[in-house]
Structure formats: C-alpha cells, structure tokens
Backbone bond lengths (Angstrom), bond angles and torsions (degrees), N, CA, C in turn:
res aa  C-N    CA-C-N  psi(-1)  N-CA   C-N-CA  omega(-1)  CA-C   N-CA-C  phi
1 X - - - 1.458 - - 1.527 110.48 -
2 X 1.399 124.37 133.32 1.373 129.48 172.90 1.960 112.69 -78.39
3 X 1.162 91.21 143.80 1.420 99.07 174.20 1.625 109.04 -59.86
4 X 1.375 99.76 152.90 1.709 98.71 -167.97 1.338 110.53 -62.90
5 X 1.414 124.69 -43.86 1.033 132.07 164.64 1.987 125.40 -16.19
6 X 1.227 92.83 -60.14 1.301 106.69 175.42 1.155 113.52 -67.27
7 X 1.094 115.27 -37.13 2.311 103.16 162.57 1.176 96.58 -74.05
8 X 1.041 155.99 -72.90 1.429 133.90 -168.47 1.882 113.49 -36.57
9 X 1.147 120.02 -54.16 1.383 120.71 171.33 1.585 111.04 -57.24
10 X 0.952 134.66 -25.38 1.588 144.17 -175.29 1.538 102.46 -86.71
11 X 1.471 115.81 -45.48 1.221 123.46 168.22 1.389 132.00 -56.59
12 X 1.226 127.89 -33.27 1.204 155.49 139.78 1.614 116.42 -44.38
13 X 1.130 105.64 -58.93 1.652 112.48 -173.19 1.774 97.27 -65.05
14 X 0.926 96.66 -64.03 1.977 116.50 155.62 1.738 91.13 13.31
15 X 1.154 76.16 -96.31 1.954 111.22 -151.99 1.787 84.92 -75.48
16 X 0.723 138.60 -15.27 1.783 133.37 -174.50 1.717 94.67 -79.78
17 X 1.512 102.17 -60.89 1.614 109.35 -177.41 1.785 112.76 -43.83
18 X 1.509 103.28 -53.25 1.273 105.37 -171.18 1.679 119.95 -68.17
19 X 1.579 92.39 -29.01 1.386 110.62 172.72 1.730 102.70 -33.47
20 X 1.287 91.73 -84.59 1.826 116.45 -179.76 1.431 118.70 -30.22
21 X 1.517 113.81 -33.14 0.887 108.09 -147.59 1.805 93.81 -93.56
22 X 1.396 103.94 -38.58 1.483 117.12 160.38 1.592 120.27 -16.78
23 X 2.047 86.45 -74.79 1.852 100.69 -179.73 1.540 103.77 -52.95
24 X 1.515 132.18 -10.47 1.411 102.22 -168.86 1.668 107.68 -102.79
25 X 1.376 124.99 2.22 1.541 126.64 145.01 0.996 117.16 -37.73
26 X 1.628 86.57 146.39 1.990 101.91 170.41 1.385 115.46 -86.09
27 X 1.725 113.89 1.01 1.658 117.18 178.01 1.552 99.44 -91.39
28 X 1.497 99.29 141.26 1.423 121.02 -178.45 2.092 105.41 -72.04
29 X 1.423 95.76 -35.04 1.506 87.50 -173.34 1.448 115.70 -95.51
30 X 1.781 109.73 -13.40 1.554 116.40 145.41 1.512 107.10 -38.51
31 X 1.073 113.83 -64.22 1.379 106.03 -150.31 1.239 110.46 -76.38
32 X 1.465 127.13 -27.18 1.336 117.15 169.27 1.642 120.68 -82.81
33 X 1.492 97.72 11.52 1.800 89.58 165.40 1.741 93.68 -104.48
34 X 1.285 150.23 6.08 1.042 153.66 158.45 1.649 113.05 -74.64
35 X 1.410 113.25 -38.95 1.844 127.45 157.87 1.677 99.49 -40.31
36 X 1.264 108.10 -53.15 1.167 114.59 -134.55 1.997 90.38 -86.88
37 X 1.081 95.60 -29.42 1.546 95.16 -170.67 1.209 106.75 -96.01
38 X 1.671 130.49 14.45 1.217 130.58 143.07 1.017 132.46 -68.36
39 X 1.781 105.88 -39.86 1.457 121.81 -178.45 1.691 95.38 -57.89
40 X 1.385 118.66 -42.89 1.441 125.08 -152.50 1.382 113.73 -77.23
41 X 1.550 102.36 -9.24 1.640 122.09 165.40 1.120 111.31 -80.69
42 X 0.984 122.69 -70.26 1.652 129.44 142.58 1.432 110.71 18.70
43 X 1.450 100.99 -86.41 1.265 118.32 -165.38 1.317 111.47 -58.52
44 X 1.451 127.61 -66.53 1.721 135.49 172.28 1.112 99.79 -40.74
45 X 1.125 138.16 -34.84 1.419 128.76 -156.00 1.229 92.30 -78.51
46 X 1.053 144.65 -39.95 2.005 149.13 -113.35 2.136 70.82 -115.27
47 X 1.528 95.02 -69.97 1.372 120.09 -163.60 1.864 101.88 -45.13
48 X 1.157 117.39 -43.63 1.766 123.31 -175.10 1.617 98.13 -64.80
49 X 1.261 97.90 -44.08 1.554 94.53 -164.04 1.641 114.02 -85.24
50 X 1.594 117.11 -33.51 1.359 99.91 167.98 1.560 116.40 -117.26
51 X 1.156 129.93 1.84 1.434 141.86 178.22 1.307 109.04 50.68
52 X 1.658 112.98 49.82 1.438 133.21 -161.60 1.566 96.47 -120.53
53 X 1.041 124.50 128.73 1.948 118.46 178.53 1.762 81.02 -104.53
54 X 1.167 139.60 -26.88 1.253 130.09 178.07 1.682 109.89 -70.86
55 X 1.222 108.00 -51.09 1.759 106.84 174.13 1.599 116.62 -82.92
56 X 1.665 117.15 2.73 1.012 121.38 158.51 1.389 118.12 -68.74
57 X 1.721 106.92 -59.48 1.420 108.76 177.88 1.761 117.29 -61.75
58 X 1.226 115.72 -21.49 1.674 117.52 170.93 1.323 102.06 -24.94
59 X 1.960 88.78 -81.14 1.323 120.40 -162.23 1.365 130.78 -46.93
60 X 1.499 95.49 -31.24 1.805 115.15 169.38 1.847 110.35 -67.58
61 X 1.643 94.46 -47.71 1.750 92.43 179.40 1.355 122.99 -69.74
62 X 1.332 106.63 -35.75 2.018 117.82 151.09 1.076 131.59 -52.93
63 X 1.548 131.38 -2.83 1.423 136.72 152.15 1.119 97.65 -75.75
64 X 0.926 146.71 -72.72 1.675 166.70 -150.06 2.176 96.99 -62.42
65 X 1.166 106.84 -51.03 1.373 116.97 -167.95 1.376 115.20 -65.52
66 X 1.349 114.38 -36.11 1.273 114.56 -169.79 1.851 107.97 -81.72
67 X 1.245 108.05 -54.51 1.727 100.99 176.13 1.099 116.16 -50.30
68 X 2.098 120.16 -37.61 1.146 90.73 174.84 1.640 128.38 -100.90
69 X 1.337 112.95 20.28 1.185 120.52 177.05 1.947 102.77 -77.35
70 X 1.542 111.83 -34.35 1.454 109.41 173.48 1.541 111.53 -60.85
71 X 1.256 103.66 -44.10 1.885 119.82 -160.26 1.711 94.76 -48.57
72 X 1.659 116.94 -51.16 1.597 143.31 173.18 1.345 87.02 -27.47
73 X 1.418 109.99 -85.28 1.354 127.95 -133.53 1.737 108.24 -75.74
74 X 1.068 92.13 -24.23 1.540 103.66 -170.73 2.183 105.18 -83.31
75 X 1.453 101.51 -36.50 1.112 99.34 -176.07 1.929 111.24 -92.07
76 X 1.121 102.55 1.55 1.517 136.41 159.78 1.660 96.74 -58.66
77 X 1.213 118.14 -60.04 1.370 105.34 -153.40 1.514 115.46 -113.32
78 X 1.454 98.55 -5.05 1.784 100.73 178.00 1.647 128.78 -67.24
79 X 1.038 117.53 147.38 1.800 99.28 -168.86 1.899 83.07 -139.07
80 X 0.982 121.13 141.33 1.847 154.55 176.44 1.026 96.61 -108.33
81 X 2.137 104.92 157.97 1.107 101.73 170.65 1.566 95.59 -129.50
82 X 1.534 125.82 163.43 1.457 114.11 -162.90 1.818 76.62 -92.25
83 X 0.993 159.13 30.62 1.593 145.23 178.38 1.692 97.36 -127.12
84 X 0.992 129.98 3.72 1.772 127.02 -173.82 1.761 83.70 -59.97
85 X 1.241 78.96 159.64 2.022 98.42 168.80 1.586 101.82 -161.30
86 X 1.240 117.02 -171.45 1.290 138.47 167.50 2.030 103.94 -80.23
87 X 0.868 97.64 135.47 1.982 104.06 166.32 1.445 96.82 -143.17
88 X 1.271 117.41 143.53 1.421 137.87 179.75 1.425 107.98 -74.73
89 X 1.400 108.59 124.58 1.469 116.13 -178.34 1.423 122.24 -150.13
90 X 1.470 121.94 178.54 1.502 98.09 -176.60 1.398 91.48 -97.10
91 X 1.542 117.47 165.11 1.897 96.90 166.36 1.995 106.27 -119.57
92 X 0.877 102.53 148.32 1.441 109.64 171.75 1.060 109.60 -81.21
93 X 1.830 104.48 112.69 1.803 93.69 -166.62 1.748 82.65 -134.16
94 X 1.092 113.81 70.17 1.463 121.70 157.75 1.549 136.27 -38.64
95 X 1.866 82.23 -69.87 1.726 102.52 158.79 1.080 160.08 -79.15
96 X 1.829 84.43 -1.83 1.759 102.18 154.26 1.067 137.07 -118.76
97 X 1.616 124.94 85.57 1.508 135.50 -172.03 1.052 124.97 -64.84
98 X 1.460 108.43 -7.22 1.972 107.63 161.22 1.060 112.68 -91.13
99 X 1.594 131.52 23.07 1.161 118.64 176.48 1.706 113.09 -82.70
100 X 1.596 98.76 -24.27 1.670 84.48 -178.23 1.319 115.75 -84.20
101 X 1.882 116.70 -35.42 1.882 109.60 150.10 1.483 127.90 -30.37
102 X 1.408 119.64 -36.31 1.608 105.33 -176.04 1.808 100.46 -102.49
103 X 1.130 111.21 -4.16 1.447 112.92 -179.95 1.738 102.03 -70.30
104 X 1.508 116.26 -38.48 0.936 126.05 -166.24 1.450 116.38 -92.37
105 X 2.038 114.71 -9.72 0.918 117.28 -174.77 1.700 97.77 -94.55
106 X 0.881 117.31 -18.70 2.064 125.71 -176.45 1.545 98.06 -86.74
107 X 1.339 113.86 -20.40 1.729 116.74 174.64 1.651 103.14 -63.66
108 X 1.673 122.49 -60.85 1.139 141.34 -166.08 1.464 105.28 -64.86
109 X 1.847 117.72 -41.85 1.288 99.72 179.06 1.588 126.61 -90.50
110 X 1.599 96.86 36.01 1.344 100.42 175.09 1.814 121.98 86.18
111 X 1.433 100.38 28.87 1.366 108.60 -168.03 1.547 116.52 -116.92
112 X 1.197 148.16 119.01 1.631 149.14 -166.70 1.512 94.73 -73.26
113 X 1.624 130.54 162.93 1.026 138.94 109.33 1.281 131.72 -27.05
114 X 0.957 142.30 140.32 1.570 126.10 163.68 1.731 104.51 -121.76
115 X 1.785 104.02 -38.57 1.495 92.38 165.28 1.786 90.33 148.04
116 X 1.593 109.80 174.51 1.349 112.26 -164.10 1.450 107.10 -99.50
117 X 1.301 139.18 -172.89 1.193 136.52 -176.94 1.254 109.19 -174.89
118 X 1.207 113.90 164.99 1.794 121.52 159.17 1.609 110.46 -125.74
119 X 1.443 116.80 -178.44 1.711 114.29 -172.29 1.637 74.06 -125.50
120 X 1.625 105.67 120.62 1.271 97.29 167.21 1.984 105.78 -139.38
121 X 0.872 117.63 149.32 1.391 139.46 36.76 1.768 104.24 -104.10
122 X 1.004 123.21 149.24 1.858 114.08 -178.52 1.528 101.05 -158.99
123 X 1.065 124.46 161.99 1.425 136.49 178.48 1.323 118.92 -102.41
124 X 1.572 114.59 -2.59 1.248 147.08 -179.56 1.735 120.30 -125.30
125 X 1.225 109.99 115.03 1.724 83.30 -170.66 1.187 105.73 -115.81
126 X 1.504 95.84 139.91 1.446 140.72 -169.89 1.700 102.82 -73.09
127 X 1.470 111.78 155.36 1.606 107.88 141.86 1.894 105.38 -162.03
128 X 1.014 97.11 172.72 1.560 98.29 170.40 2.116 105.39 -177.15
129 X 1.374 77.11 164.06 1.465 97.56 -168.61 1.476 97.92 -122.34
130 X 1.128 112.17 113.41 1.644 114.76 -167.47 1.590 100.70 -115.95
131 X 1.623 108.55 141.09 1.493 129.67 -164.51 1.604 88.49 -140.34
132 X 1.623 95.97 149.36 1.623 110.13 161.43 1.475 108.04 -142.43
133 X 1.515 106.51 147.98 1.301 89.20 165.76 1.251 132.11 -88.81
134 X 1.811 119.26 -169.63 1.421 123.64 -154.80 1.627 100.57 -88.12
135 X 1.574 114.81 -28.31 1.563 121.07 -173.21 1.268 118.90 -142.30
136 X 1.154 131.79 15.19 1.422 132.32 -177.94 1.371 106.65 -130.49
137 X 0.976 143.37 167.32 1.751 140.96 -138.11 1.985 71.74 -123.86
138 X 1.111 165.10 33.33 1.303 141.91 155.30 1.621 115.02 -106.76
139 X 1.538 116.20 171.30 1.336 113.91 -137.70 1.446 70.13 -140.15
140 X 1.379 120.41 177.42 1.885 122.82 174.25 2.097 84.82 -169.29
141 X 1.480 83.69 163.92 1.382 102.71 169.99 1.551 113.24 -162.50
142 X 1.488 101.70 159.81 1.251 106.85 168.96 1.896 108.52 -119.10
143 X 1.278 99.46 131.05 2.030 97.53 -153.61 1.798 74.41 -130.09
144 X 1.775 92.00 150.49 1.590 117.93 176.28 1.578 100.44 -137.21
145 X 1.401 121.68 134.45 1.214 124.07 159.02 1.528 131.09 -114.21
146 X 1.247 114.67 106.83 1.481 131.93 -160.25 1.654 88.21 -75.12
147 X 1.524 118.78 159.89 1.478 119.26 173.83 1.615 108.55 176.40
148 X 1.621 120.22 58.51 1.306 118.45 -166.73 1.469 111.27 102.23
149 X 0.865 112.53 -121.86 1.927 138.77 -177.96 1.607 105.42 -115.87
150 X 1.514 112.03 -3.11 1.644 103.57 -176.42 1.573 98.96 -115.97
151 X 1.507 113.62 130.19 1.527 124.39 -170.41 1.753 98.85 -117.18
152 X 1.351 125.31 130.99 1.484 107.23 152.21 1.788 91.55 -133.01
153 X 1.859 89.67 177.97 1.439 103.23 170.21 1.554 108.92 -131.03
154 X 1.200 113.46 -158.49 1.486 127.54 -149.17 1.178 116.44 166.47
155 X 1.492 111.32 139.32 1.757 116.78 172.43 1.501 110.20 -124.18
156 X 1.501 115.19 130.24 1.704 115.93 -170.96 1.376 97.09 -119.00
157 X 1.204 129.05 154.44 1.438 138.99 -174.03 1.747 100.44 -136.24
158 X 1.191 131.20 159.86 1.609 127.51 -159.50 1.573 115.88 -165.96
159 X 1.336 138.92 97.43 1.267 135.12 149.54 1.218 102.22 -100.23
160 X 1.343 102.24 153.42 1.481 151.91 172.36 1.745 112.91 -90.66
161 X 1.361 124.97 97.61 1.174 124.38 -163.45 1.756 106.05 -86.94
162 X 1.413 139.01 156.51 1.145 150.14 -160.64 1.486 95.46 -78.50
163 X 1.511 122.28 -18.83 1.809 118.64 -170.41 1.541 82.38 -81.01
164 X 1.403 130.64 -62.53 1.591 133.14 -162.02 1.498 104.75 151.85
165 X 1.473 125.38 -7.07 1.429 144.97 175.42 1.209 105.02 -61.75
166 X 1.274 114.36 145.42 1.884 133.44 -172.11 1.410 100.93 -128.98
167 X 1.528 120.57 100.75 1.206 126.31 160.67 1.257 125.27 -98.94
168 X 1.492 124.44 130.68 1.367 122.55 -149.62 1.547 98.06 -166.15
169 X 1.686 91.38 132.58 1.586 99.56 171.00 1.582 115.20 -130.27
170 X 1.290 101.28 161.07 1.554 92.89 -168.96 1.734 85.81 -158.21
171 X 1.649 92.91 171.93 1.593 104.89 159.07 1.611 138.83 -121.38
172 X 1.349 89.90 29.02 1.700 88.53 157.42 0.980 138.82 5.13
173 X 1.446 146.94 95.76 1.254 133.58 -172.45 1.839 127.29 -82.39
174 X 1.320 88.77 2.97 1.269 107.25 -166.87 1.898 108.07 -125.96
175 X 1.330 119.34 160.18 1.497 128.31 163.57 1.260 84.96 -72.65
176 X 1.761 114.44 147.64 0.865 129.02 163.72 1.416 133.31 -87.26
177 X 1.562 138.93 148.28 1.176 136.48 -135.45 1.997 91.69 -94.19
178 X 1.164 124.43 -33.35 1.316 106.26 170.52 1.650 121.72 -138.91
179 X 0.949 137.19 -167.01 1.324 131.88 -171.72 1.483 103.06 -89.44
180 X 1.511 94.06 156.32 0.880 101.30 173.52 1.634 127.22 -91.41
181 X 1.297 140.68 156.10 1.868 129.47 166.65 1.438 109.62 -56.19
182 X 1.122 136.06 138.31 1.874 134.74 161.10 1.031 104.58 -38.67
183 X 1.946 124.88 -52.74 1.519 94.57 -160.98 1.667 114.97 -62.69
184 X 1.460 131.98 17.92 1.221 136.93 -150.24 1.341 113.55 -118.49
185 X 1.283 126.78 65.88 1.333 129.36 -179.73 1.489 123.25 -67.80
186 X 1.206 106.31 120.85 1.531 123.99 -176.87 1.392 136.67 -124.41
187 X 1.726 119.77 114.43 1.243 128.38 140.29 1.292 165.04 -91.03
188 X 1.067 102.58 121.49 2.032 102.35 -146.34 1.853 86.29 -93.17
189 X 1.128 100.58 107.69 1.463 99.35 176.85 1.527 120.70 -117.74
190 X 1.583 121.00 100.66 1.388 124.61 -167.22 1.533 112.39 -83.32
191 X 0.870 133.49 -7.35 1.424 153.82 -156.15 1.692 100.22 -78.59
192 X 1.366 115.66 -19.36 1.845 110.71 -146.29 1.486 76.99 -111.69
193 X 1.478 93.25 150.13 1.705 123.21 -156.95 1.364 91.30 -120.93
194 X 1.363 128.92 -29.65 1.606 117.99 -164.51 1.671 92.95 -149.12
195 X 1.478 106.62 171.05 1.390 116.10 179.61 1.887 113.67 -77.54
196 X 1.235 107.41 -23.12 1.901 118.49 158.61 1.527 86.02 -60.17
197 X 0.907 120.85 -104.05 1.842 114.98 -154.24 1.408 126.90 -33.86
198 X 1.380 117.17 -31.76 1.066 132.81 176.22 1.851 104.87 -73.57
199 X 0.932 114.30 -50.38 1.868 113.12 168.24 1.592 98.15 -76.17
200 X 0.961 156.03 -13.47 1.276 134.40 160.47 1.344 114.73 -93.42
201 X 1.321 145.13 -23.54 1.660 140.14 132.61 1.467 97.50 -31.94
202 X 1.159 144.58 -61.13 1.502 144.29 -150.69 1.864 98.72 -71.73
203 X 1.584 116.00 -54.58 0.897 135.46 -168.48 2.264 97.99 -59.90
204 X 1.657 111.47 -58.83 1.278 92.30 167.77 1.336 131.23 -68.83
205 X 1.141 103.41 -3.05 1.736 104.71 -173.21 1.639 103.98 -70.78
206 X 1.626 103.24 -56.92 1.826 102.57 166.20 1.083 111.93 -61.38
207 X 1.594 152.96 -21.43 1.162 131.96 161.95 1.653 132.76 -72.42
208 X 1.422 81.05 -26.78 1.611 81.78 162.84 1.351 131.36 -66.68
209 X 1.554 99.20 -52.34 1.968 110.85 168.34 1.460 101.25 -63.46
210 X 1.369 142.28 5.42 1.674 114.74 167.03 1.927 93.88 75.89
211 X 1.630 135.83 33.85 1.565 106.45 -165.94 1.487 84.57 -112.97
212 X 1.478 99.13 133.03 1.275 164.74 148.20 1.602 98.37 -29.20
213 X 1.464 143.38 38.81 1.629 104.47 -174.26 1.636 141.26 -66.21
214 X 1.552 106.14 152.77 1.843 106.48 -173.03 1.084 96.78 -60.46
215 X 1.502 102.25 138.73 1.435 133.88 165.40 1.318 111.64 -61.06
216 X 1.454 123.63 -15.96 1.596 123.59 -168.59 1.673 90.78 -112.68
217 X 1.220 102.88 147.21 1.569 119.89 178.61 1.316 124.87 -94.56
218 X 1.092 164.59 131.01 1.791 155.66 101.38 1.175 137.05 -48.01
219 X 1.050 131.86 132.87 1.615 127.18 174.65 1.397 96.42 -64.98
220 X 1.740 84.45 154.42 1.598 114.44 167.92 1.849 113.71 -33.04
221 X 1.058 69.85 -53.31 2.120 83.00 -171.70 1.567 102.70 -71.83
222 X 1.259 123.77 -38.51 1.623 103.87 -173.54 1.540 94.41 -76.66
223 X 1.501 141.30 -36.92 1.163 154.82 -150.89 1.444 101.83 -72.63
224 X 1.510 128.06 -34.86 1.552 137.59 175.53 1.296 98.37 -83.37
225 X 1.437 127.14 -49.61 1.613 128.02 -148.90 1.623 74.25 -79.41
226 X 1.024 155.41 -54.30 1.445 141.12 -144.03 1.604 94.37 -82.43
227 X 1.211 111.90 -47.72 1.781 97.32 169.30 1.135 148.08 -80.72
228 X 1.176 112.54 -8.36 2.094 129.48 135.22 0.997 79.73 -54.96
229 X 1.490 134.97 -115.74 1.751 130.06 -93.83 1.786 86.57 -68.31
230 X 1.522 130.47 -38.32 1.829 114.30 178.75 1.019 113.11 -52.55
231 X 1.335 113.67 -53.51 1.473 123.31 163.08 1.879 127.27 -19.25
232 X 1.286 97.09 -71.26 1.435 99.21 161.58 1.504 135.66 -56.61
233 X 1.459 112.21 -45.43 1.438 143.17 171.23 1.530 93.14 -38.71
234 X 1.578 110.11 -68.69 1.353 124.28 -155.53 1.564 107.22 -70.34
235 X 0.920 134.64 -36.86 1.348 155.27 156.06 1.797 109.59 -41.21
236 X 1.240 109.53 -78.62 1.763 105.15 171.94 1.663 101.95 -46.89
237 X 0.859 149.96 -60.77 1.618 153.71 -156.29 1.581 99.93 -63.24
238 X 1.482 104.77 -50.27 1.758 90.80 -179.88 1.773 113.77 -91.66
239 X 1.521 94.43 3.59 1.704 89.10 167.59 1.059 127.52 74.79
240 X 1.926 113.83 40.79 1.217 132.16 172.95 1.308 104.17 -98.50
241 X 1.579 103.91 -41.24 2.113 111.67 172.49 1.291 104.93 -103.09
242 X 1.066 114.07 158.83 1.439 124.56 179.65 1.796 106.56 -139.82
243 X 1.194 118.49 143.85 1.987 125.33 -164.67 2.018 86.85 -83.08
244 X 1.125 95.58 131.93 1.628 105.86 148.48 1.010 145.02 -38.27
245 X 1.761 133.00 119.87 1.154 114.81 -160.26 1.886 106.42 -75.36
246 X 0.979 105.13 -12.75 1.494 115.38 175.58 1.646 131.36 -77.65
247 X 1.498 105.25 -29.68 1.477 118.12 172.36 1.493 98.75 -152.59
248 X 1.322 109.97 155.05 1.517 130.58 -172.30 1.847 82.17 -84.18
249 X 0.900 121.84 -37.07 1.739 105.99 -146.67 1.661 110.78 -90.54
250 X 1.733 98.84 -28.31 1.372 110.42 164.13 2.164 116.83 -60.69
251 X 0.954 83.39 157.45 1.637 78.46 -169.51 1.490 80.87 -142.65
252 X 1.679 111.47 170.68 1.189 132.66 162.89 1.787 122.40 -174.18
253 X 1.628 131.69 156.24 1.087 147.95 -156.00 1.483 84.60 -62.44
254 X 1.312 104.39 132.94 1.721 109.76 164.80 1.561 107.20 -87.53
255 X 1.212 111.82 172.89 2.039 98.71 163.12 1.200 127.46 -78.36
256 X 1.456 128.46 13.49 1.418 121.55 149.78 1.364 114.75 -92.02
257 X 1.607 114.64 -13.90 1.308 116.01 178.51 1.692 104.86 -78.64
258 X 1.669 112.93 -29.74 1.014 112.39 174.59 1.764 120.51 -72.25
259 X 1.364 108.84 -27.57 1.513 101.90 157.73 1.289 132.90 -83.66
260 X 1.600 114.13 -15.16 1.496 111.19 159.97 1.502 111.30 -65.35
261 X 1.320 119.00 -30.24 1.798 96.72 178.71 1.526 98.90 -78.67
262 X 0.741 143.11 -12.15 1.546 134.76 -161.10 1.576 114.56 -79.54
263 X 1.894 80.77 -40.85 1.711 91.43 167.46 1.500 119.43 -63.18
264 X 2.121 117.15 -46.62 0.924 110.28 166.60 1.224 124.48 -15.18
265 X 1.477 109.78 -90.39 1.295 141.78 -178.49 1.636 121.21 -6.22
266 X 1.802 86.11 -74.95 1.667 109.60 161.96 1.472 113.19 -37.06
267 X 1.029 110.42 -33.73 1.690 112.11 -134.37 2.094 78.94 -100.89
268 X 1.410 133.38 -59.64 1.149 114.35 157.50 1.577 146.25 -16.79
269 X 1.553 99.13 -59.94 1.589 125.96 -167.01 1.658 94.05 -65.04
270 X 2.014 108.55 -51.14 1.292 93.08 -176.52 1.641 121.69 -74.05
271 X 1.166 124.77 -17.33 1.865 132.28 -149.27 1.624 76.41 -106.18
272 X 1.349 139.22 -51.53 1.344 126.66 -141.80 1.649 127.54 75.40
C-alpha cells in the first residue's frame, strides 16, 4: 500500500496531465475545460497540502491576482502616440517558423506581398507582413506582438464594404486591449487550422452579412493605418484613453480603460 500522500500527488499529476492534454485540442470548449482543470489542480494541490478551504480559496484568488495585478500596472504606465503609423521594415521573425508556410499559403490563394512593416512610434512593438489580393477588394496580414520576453502572432484578413464598413476576421489569441469603432465588424475565429480556412471563415462571414465590397481600392498599409488611427480616435471619445497633460499627441489608458483591460484579462483566464 502507498502512503496517502502519494495518491494525493498522483491525484494532482492526474488532473494536471489531463489538464494539458485538453489545452492541446483544436476545440475551443476542450480547451477551456483544460483552463478549468488547472484551476482544479490548483485547488487539490492548496487543499492536500493544507486541508484549509480558506487557504484553498486564497490560492485560487492568487492565480487570478497576479495577471491581473500586471495587466493594472502595465496599462498604468503605457503612453501611445495619436501620429504612430506603419514604416517599412524588415522584421525579425525568428520565432515564427510558420511564417514562411502561411506566406506561401496567401501566395496560392491569389494574394501579393506588398511588404513588411512596424507601427511605430509604440511602447509595444508591432510588426506585420501585409498581402493584398490580385481581384477582390480584401487586404490580409501576418502581425507579431513583441512585449518583453512574451512574443505572439496572428493572422487578420480585411474587406472594405461599399457602405464604408470594415469587415475583418482574424485570430487573436487574446481579448483585445481596446474597443473597437462600429463601423468595424469583427470575427475572431479560433477554429482555423490553416490560412485556406481562415479565408474561407472570412469569405462566409461576408456572405452571411449580404457585404457589398467598394469598388475603390487601398493598400494594405493605408487600410491598417486608417484602422488604428479610428481606433484610437474612437477610444479617447468613449473614454477608455485619455490625451496627456504634457502633449496633445501622447495619449494614455484612463481608469475605465484601466478596468476594461482588467475585465479583459479576467474574462480570458476564465473562458480560455
């Protein structure tokens, strides 16, 4: 017979293993019952070791506390500028080796290069690799967000509707840090395995809304730079950013902007 101890450690490992194994599905609600069975590691663990439901619940609210005590602090100190744009650059994309697979998959579906870029000036650095296609009024990119030691990526796809509406889907892995403008319709679609699925999610999404695309064209780069700078615009007006008392052009998170990320945040950790 094993000491009790050791089922409790097995028990733990248990639900940790399965945890993992959860997050590594292609189902979205797999994976958030794998969230969920971390927390639940979490918990036994706290619970084996002190048989405390009071230092259980700590430990549960101390997962939760610390990301968003950074999310606070971090959106505490960031400052924007309302003049950032795109500038052409090379990007160091080391750590993302599917970039030349989906580079090559937006080649096949009929899509140009147009060229790489960064959003500068930012306190956060930006990059993207912007494509258009050869006959259809939509724009696509491949975007990286640098932030410390933590890197992710993302693929956005973009028509321009004949009313003046921007429908656009992408996969974000994250809630996004501010709102978006109305005319800006958005689908965050995690589901797509390849850059084909991901333009054919994009492709039913306009068939579903009935959109109409403009007959008049933009490049990739004016087509992003026009949806930042609303972006921002739209953001100071509903009073998530607020302008600097030091420069008009500097901007920064007001404290409802600082509790809308907070919610973000939350709102991740719990959904997955």
């Amino acid at each position: 017979m094993f000491e009790p101890w050791v089922y409790k450690v097995l028990a733990c490992l248990g639900t940790l293993a399965l945890a993992y194994a959860c997050l590594q599905t292609g189902w979205s609600w797999v994976r958030r019952l794998g969230l969920w069975l971390v927390f639940g590691t979490v918990a036994l663990a706290v619970w084996f070791t002190t048989e405390s439901w009071v230092l259980t619940l700590v430990g549960l609210l101390g997962w939760f506390a610390l990301p968003l005590a950074q999310a606070i602090y971090l959106s505490r100190r960031l400052r924007f500028s309302l003049s950032r744009r795109l500038v052409k650059e090379r990007l160091e994309l080391e750590e993302f080796e599917d970039w030349g697979e989906l580079t090559q998959e937006l080649r096949e579906a009929d899509f140009t290069m147009e060229g790489e870029y960064g959003l500068k000036p930012s306190p956060i650095e930006y990059g993207f690799r912007l494509f258009e296609h050869r006959e259809k009024n939509w724009v696509a990119g491949l975007a990286l967000v640098r932030q410390g030691g933590v890197a992710i990526s993302y693929v956005l796809v973009m028509t321009r509707a004949q009313d003046g509406q921007l429908w656009m889907t992408w996969d974000y892995p994250l809630s996004y840090g501010l709102k978006l403008p109305p005319h800006v319709q958005l689908y965050r679609c995690l589901e797509a395995y390849s850059m084909r699925e991901l333009l054919e999610q994009h492709k039913a999404f306009l068939n579903l809304n009935e959109v109409v695309e403009a007959s008049e064209r933009v490049t990739a780069q004016e087509a992003l730079d026009a949806m930042f700078g609303d972006t921002m615009k739209y953001n100071l007006n509903i009073g998530l950013l607020r302008s600097s008392k030091e420069s008009g052009e500097e901007i920064h998170y007001s404290w409802r902007g600082t509790w809308f990320i907070a919610c973000q945040v939350l709102r991740d950790m719990v959904r997955g």
